[in-house]
C-alpha positions in Angstrom: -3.8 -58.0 -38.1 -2.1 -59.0 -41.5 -4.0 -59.4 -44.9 -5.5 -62.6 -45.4 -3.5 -63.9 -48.5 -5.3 -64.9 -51.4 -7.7 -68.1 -51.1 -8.1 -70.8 -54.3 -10.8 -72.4 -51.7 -12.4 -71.9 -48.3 -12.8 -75.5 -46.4 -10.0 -75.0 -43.1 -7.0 -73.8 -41.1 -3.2 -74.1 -39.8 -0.5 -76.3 -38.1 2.6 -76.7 -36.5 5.7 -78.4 -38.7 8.0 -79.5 -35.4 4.9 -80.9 -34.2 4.4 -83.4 -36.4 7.4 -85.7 -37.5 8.3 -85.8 -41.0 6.6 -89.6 -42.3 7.3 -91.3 -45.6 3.9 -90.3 -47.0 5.4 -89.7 -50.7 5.7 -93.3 -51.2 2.3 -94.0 -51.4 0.1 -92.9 -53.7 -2.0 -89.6 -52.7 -5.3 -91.0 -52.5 -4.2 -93.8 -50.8 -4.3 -93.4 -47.1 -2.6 -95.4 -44.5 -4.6 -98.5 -42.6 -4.5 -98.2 -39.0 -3.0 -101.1 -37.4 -4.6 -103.1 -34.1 -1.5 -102.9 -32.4 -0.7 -98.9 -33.2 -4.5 -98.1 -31.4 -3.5 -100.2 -28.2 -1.6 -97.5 -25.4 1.4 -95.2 -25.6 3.1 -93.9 -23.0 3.1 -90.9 -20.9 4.0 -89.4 -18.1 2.4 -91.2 -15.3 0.9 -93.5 -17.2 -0.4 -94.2 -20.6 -3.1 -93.0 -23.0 -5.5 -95.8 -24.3 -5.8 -95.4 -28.2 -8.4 -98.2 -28.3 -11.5 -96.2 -27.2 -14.4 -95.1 -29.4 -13.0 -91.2 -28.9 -9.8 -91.8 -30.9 -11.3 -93.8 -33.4 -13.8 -91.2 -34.2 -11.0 -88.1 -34.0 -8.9 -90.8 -36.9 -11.7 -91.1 -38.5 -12.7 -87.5 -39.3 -8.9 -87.1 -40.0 -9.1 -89.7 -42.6 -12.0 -88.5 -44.4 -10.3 -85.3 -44.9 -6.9 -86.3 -46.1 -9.2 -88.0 -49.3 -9.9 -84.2 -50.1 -7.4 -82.6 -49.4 -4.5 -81.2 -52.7 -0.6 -81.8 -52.2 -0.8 -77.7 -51.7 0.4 -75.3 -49.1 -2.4 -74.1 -46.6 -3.6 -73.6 -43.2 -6.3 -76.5 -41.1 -7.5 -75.9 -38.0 -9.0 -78.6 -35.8 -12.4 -78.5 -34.3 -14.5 -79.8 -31.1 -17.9 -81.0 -31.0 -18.8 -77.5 -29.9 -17.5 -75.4 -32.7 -14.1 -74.6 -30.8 -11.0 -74.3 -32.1 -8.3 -76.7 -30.8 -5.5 -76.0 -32.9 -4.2 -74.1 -35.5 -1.4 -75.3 -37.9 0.5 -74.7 -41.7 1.5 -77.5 -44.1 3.3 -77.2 -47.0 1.3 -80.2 -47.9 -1.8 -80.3 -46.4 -2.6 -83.9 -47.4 0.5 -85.0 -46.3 0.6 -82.8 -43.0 -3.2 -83.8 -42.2 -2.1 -87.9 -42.8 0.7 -87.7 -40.0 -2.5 -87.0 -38.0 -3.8 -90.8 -38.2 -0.1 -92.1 -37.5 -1.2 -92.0 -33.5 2.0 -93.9 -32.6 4.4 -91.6 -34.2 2.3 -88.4 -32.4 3.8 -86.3 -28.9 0.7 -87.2 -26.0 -0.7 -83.6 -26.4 -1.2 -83.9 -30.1 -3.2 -87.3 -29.4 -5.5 -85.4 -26.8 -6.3 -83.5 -29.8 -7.1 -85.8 -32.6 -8.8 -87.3 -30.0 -11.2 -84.1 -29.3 -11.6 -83.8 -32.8 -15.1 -83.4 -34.9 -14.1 -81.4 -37.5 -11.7 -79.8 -39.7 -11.5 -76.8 -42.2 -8.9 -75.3 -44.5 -7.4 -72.7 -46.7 -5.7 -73.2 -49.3 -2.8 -70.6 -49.7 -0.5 -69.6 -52.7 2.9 -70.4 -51.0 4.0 -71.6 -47.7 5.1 -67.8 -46.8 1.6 -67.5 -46.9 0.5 -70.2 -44.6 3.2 -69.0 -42.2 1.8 -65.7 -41.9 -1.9 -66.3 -42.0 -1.3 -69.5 -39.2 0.0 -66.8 -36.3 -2.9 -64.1 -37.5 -5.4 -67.0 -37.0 -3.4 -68.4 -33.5 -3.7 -64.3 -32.4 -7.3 -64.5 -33.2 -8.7 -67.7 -32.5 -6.3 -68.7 -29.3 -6.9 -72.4 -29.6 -5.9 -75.0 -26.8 -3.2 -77.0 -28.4 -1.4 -74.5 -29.9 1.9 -72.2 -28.6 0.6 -68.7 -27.3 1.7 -66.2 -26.9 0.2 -64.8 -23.5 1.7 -61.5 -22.8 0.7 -60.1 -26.1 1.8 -56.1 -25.2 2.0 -53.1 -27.8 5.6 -51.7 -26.9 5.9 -47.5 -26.8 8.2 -46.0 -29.0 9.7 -42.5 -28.9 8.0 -40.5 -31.5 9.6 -36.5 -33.2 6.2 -35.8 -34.7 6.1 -34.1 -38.2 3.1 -32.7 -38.5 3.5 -29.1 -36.7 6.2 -26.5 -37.5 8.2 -27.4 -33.8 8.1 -31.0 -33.7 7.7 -33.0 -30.5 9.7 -35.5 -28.5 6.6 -37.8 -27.0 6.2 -41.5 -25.8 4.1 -43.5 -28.2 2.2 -46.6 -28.2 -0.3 -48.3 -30.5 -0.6 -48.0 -34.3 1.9 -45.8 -36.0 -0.4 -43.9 -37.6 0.6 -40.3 -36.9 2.9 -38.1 -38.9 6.6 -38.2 -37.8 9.3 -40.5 -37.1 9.4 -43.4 -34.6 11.9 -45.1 -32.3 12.0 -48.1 -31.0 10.5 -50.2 -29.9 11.3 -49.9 -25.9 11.3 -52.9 -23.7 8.9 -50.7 -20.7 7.3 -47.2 -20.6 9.7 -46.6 -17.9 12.7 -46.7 -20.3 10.9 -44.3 -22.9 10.4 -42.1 -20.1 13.9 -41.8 -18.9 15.3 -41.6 -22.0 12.9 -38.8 -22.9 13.4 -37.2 -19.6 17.4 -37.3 -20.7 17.2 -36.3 -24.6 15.1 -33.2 -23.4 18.1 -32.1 -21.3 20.5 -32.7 -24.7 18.6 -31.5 -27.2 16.1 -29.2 -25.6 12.8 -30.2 -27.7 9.5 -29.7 -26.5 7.3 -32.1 -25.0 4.0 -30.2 -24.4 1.0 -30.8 -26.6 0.1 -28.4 -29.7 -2.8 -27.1 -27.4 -0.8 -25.8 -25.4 1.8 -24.5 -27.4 -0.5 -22.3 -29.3 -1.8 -20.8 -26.6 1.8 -20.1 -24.7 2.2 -16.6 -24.1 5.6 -16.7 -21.9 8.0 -20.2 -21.8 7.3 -22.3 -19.3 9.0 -23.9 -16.2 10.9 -26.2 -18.5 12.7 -23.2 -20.5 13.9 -22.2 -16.7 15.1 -25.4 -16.0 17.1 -25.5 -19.3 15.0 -28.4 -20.6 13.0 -27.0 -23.7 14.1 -24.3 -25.9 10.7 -22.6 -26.1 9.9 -22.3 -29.8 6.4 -21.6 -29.1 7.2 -18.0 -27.5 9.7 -17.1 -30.0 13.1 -18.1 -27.8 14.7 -20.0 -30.6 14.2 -19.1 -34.4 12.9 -21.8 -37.0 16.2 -22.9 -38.3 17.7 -23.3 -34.8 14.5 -25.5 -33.2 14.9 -27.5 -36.8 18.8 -28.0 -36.1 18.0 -29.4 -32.6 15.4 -31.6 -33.8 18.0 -33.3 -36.4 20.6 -33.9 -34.0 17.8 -35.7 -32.0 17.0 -38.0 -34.8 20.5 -38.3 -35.7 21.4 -39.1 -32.2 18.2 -41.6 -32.3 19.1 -43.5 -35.7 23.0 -43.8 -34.0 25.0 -41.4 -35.0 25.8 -40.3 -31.4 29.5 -40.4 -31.5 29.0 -37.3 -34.9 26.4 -35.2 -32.2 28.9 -35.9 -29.1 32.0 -34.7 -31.5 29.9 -31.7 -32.9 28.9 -30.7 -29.4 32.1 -31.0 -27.9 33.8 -28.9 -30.8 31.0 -26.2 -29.5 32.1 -26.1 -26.1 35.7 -25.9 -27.1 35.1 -23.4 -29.4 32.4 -21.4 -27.3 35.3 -21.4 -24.2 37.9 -20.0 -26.3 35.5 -17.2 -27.1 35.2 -16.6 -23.4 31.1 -17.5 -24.2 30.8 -19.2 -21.1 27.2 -19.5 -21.1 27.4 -21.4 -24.4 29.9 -23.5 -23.5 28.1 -24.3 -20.0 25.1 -25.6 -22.2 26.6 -27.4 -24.9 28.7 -29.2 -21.4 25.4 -29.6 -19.8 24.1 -31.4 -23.3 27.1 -33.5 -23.5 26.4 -35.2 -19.9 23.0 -35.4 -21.2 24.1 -37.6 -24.1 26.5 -39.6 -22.0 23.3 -40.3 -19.4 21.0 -41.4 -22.2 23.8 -43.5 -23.5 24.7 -45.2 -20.5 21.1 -46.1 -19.3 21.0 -48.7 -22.5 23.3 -51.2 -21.1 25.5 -53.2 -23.2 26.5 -51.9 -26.6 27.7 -54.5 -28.9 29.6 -52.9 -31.8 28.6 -55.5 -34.2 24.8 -55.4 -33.6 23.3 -52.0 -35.6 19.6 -53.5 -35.5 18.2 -56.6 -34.0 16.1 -58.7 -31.7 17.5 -61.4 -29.7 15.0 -64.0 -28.8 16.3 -67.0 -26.3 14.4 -69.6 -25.0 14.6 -72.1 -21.8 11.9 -74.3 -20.2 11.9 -75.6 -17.1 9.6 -77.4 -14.7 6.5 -77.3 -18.0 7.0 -74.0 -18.4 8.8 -71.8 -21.3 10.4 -67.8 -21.0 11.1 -66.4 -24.0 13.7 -63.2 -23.5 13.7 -60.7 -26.0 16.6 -58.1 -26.0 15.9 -54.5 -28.3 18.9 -53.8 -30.4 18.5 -50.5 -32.3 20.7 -47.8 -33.4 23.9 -50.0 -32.1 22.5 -49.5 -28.5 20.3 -51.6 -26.1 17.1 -50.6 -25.9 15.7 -53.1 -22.8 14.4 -57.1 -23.1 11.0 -57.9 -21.7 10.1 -61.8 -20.2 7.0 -63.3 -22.0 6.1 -66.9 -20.7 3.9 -68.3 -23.6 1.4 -71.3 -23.0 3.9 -74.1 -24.8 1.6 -77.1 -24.1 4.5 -79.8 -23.8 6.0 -78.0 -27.4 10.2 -78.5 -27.7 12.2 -75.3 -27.5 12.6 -74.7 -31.0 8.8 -75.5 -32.1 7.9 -73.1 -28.6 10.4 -70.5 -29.7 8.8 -70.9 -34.0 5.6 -70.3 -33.0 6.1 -67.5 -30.5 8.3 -65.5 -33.2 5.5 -66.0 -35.7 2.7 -64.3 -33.2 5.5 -61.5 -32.0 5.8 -59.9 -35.0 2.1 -59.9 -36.5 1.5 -56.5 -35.3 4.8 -55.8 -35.0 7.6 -54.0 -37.3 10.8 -56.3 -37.6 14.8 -55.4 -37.8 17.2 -56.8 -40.3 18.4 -59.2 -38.2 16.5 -61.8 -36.2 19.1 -63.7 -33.5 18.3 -66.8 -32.1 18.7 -69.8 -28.9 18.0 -72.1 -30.8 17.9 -73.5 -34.5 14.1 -74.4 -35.9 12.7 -76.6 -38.7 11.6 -73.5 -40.6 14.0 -70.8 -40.0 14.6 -70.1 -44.0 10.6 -70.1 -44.1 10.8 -67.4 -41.5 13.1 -65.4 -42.5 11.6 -65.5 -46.1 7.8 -64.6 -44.1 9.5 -61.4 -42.1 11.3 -60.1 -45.3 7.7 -60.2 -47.5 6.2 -58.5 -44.3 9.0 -56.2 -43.9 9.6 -55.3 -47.7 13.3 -55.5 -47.0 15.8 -58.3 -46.0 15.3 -60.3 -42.3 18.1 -62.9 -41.4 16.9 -64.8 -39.1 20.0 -66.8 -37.7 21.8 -68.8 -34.3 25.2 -67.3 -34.6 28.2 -70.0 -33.5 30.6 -67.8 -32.6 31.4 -63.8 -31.7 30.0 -61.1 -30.2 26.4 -61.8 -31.5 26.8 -65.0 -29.4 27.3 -63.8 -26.7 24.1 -61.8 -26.5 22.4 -64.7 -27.5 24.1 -66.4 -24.3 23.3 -63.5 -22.4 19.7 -63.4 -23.2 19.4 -67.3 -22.9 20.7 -66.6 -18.7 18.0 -64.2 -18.6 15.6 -66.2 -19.7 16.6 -68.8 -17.4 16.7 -66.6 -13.9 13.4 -65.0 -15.3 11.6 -68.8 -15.4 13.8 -69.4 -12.1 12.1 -66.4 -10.4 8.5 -66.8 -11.8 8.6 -70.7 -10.6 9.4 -69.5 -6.9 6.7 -67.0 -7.3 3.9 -69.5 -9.0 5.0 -72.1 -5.9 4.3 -69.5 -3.3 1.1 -68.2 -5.0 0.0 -72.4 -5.1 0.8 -72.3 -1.3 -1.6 -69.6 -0.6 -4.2 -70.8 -3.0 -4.4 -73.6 -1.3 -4.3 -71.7 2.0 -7.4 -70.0 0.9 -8.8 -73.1 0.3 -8.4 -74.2 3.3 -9.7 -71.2 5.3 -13.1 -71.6 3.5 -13.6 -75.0 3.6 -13.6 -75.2 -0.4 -13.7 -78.9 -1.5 -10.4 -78.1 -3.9 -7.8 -75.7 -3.8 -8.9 -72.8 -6.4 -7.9 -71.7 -9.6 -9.5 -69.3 -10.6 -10.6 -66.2 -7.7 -12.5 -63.5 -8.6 -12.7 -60.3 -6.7 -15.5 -58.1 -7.1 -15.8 -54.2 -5.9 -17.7 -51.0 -7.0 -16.3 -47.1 -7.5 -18.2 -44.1 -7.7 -18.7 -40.3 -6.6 -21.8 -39.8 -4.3 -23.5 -41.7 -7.5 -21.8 -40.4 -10.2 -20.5 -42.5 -12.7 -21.1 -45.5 -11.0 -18.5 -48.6 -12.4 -17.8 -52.1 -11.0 -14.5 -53.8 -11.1 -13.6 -57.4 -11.7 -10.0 -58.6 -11.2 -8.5 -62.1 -11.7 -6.3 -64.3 -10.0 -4.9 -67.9 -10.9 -2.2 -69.7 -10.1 0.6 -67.5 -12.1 -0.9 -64.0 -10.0 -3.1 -61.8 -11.4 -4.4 -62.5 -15.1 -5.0 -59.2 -16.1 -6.9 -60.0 -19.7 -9.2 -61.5 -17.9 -9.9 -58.6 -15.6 -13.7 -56.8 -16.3 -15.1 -53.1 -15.8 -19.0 -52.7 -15.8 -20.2 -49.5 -16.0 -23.5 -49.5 -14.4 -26.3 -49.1 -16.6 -29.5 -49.3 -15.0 -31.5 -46.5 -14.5 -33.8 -47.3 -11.5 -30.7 -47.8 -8.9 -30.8 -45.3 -6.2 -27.3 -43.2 -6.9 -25.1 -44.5 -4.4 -26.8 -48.0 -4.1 -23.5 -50.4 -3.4 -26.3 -53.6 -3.2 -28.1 -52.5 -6.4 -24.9 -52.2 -8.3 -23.6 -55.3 -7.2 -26.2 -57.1 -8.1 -26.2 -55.8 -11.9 -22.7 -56.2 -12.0 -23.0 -59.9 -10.8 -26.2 -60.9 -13.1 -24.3 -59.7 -16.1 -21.3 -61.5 -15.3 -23.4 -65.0 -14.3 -25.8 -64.3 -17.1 -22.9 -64.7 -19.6 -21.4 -67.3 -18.2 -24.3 -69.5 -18.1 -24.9 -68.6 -21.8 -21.4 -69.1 -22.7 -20.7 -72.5 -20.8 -23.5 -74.1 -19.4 -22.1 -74.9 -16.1 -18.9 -74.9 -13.9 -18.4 -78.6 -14.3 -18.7 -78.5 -17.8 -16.6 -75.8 -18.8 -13.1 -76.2 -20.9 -10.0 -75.6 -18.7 -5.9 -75.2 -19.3 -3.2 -77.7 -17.8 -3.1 -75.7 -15.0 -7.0 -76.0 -14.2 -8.0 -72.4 -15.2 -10.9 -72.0 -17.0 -13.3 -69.2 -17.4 -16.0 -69.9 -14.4 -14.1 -69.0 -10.6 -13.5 -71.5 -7.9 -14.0 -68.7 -5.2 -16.0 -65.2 -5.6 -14.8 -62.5 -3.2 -16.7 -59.8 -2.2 -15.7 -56.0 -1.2 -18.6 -56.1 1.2 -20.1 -57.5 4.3 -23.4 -59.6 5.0 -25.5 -57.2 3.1 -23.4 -57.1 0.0 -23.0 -60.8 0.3 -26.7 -61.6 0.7 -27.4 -59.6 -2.4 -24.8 -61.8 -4.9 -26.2 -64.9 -3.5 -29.6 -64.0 -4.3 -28.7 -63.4 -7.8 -26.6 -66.8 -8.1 -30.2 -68.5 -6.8 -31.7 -66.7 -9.0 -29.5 -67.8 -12.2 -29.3 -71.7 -10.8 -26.3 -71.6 -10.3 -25.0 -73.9 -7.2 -21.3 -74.5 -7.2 -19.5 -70.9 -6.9 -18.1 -70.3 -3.1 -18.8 -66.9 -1.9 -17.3 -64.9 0.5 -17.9 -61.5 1.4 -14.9 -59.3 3.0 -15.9 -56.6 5.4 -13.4 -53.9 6.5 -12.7 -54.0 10.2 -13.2 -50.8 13.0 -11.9 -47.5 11.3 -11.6 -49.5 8.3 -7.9 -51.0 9.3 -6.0 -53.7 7.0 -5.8 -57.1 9.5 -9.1 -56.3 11.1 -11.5 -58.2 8.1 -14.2 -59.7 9.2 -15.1 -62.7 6.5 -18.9 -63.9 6.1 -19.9 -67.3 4.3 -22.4 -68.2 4.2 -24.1 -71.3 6.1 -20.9 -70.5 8.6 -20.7 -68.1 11.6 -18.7 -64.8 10.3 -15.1 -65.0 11.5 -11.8 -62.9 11.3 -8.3 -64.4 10.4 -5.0 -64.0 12.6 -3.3 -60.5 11.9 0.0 -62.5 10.6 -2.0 -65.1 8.5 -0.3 -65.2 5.1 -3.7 -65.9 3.6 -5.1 -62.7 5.1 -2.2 -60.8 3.4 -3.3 -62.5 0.3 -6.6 -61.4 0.4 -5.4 -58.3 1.4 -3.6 -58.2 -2.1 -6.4 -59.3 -3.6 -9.2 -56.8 -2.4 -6.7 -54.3 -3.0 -5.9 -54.7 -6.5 -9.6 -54.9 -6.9 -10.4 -51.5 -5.4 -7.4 -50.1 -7.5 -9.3 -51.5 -10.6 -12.3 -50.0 -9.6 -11.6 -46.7 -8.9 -9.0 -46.8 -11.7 -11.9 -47.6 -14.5 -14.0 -44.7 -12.4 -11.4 -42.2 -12.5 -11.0 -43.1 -16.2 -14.9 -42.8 -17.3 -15.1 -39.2 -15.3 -12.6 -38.1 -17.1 -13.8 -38.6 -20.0 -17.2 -37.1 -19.5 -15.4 -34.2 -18.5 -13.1 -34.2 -21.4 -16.2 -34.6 -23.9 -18.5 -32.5 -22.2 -17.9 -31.7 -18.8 -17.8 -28.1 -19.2 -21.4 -28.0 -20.2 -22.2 -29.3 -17.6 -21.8 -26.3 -15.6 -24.5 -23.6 -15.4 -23.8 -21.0 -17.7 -21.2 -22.8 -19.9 -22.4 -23.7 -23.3 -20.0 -25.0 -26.8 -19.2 -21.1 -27.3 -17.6 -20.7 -23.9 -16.2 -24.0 -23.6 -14.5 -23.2 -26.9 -13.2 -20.0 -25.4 -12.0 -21.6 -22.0 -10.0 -24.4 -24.5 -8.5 -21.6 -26.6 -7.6 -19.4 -23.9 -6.1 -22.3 -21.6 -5.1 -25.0 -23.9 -6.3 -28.0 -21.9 -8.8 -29.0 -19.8 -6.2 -30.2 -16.9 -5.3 -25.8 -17.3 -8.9 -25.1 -16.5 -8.9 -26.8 -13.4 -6.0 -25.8 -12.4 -6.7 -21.9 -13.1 -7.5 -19.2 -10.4 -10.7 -17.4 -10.4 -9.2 -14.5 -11.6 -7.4 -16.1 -14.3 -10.9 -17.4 -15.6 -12.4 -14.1 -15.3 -10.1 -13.3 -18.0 -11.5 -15.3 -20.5 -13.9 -13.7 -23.2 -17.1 -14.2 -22.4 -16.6 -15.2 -19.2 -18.6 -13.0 -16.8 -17.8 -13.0 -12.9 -20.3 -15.3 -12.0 -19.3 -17.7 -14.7 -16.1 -17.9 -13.9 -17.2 -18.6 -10.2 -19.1 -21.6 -11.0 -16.2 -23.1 -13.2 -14.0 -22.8 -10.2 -16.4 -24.2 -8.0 -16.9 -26.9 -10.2 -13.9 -28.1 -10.4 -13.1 -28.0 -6.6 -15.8 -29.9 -5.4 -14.8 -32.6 -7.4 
């Protein structure tokens, strides 16, 4: 999150500059404020229709507009537009704000969407900001934050790995990173997917033989490892390679990382020619096997465009009322992936879409020296100036005409367009079987929000439940939900008990958070934050205990259905109870019942996922005490003899006898432990 500039006063927030054309506000006096017209608050059109400016709403919205703009200085800020509740509808910058806030009450010169909002208007507040810069950057910190309605989002809001050469032990390591880059070393990147880091990693240990393996274990190596066989580490932590030779290695890497390549692939090849002549085959079989390395890592990045050192390439296209942004990785002269996002644009034009989205990409994010992109934008100087203060070093931020850099852009710009292409066919299908479901349980409208419930435990033992989320664009995983289960009079292994905390919390909250199901805010595409349709990992039982709880709570309008395994628990055999209807199974090749299929599957991999993930880390913190006989003294020995805790499981009896401290019956309940888990 970035550092809230400094404030001259505390009263509101932001805005949008394409979304609001420019007016002739200058030529009237500032304290003077524009009288609304009878004809300007009749209609104006929209699509399929129009939207009546007469009613008592949009007076009231003008009306709380107009009393601001009297208050307001001709200074740069950031407003932000309230509902009657408190919420925050939208989020905007101004280099004026009196002059910004006044287009607000010009209703005839406004896009429909920005209408719906002065229209849901009760309130604004502000910040006044020392520069426009300011406002830029403090407007996409607040839309990160605050997520209004009207504004862009972006939706897919990932933290992208890096490859990390850490510097704080004497052998550095070559490890995939995500998240703040806090620790010591240097960084890479970023990586379009994990996968890439991976591969790349998987390749660069093959050149430059660096070691992966945590400092754990390298302290507690006492022979190299399979890697050293396999000619993919060097082993500095048994003494294979001195000091100065792991440190040479580890410069190439970082040399090979910032692109200087073509210097390492020279060096190397020079080696190998050299090594030959001095009938060292050996040598010159590894440097070979390093140079094919290279060339593997190399060719995995794509396109290389000689011009482009260090960039991003952001392209745009919206189709159908959606918008892709495609972002392409330039770093080091080599391609370094491009990921799809698909922001919530609300009706926004490509450039304001593509503004907005750049804004919120790089608040948490470092940016190159040079910023490509589709299309040109009202406030690309004010940009560019924004990334260079955040960056503390020049950012271009450009739409090259002509050249190589072009045709990336171009490039990017198709992706973006087959990317949209592909996720419309895939939101069309997923409508088709939403509506399907609806259909199969009699639901009064097709649903747009499902929720799938299921529960994951070990005879007991860390008990969790699982909530997963589906709408009409597949899964929405930031709305999925883990619960570990906290009550303490549940039998262990009581599926009905835990359901029925898991589903009062979840009700509970949403009846203190929204009232009701009908009253609730949702998006354009009818997705809001109570579900159309509740599905249940479970039969009548599991069913009969949700329902009892919704009773409970008052609640009236949620569908349930509970979904029962078939005989010997196959897929196409589900048996599906709702109630006030007779139970009844689907046909094998319904595409519904391979929906729900998906869906009570991705559920149970949640579940068990978020259980696997909390025994672990018991283990991890204090598992080993656990045992009988196994206190911090011995646990400390078993981590300093084996390095890790996945070693301890993974160690023979007789390997644990070994230990210490550790007598023969010790040792026997450790392995025990661990293999009845």
């Amino acid at each position: 999150m970035l550092d809230e500039p400094p404030r001259e006063s505390v009263e509101t927030m932001t805005d949008d500059p394409d979304l609001i054309p420019d007016t002739d506000a200058d030529d009237a006096p500032s304290s003077e404020l524009p009288e609304l017209e009878a004809p300007e608050l009749e209609a104006v059109e929209e699509e399929g229709g129009e939207i009546d400016l007469s009613t008592a709403e949009t007076r009231r919205g003008v009306e709380v507009v107009q009393a601001m703009v009297r208050l307001l200085p001709n200074s740069p800020g950031v407003y932000r537009m309230l509902s009657p509740s408190g919420d925050v509808l939208y989020v905007g910058k101004a280099k004026s704000l009196k002059k910004r806030v006044t287009n607000y009450t010009r209703l005839g010169q406004l896009p429909t969407r920005i209408i719906r909002m002065v229209q849901a208007t009760a309130a604004m507040e502000f910040v006044v900001t020392k520069t426009e810069t300011e406002a830029l950057l403090l407007e996409a910190n607040l839309i990160k934050q605050l997520r209004p309605r009207f504004n862009v989002l972006l939706r897919d809001d990932k933290s992208f790995p890096y490859i990390l050469i850490t510097g704080d032990h004497v052998a550095p390591q070559l490890v995939k990173h995500r998240g703040a880059r806090s620790r010591k070393g240097s960084f890479f990147g970023p990586f379009a997917s994990a996968s890439a880091v991976t591969a790349t990693i998987n390749a660069m240990q093959k050149a430059f033989l660096i070691r992966t393996c945590s400092d754990g274990e390298f302290e507690t190596r006492t022979r190299p490892c399979m890697l050293y066989q396999i000619k993919r580490c060097s082993a500095p932590c048994t003494g294979e390679i001195d000091a100065a030779g792991y440190a040479e290695l580890v410069g190439e890497a970082k040399d090979f990382l910032s692109g200087r390549s073509r210097q390492i692939k020279e060096q190397l090849a020079a080696e190998m020619n050299a090594a030959a002549e001095n009938l060292d085959f050996e040598r010159a079989a590894v440097c070979r096997d390093r140079l094919a390395a290279l060339s593997h890592v190399q060719s995995r990045q794509g396109i290389n465009p000689q011009g482009i050192e260090e960039a991003d390439v952001f392209a745009v296209h919206q189709e159908g009322g959606q918008t892709c942004v495609e972002v392409f990785f330039f770093r080091t002269g080599q391609n370094w992936g491009n990921h799809a996002f698909f922001p919530k644009a609300g009706g926004a034009e490509a450039g304001e879409a593509l503004s907005s989205f750049i804004a919120q990409f790089y608040d948490d994010k470092p940016c190159p020296s040079l910023v490509l992109v589709s299309h040109v934008f009202e406030d690309m100087a004010l940009m560019s100036e924004a990334l260079t203060e955040k960056a503390n070093r020049r950012v271009e931020v450009i739409r090259p005409q002509r050249g190589e850099k072009r045709d990336v852009v171009e490039q990017a710009v198709q992706n973006a367009r087959e990317a949209l292409a592909r996720r419309l066919a895939d939101t069309s299908s997923q409508l088709k079987l939403m509506e399907g479901v609806g259909r199969v349980f009699g639901l009064a409208d097709t649903p747009k929000r499902i929720e799938v419930y299921d529960n994951a435990h070990i005879m007991g033992s860390n008990p969790v439940g699982g909530m997963i989320v589906a709408g009409p664009g597949g899964f929405v995983k930031n709305q999925y939900r883990k619960f570990n289960i906290r009550s303490t009079d549940i039998t262990p292994g009581d599926d009905f008990g835990m359901m029925r905390e898991v589903m009062t919390r979840r009700f509970s909250r949403l009846v203190k958070e929204h009232v009701s199901r009908a009253e609730a805010p949702r998006d354009e595409d009818g997705f809001g934050p109570w579900p159309d349709l509740v599905l249940i990992d479970g039969g009548a039982g599991q069913l009969s205990a949700v329902k009892s709880i919704i009773d409970e709570l008052g609640i009236a309008d949620v569908p349930l259905v509970g979904v029962a395994k078939g005989p010997d628990r196959d897929a196409g055999r589900e048996r599906f109870f709702v109630p006030g209807r007779p139970d009844f199974m689907l046909p094998t090749r319904d595409p519904v019942l391979y929906f729900i299929q998906r869906l009570r599957d991705e559920a149970h991999r949640f579940a068990n996922g978020s259980h696997a993930a909390r025994r672990s880390k018991q283990i991890s913190e204090g598992g080993l005490q656990e045992i009988p006989g196994v206190g911090p003294t011995r646990k400390r020995a078993l981590l300093n003899h084996f390095g890790t805790l996945k070693e301890i499981e993974r160690a023979a009896l007789g390997d644990l006898e070994q230990v210490p401290g550790i007598s023969a019956a010790t040792a026997r309940a450790i392995h025990d432990y661990f293999r009845k888990g």
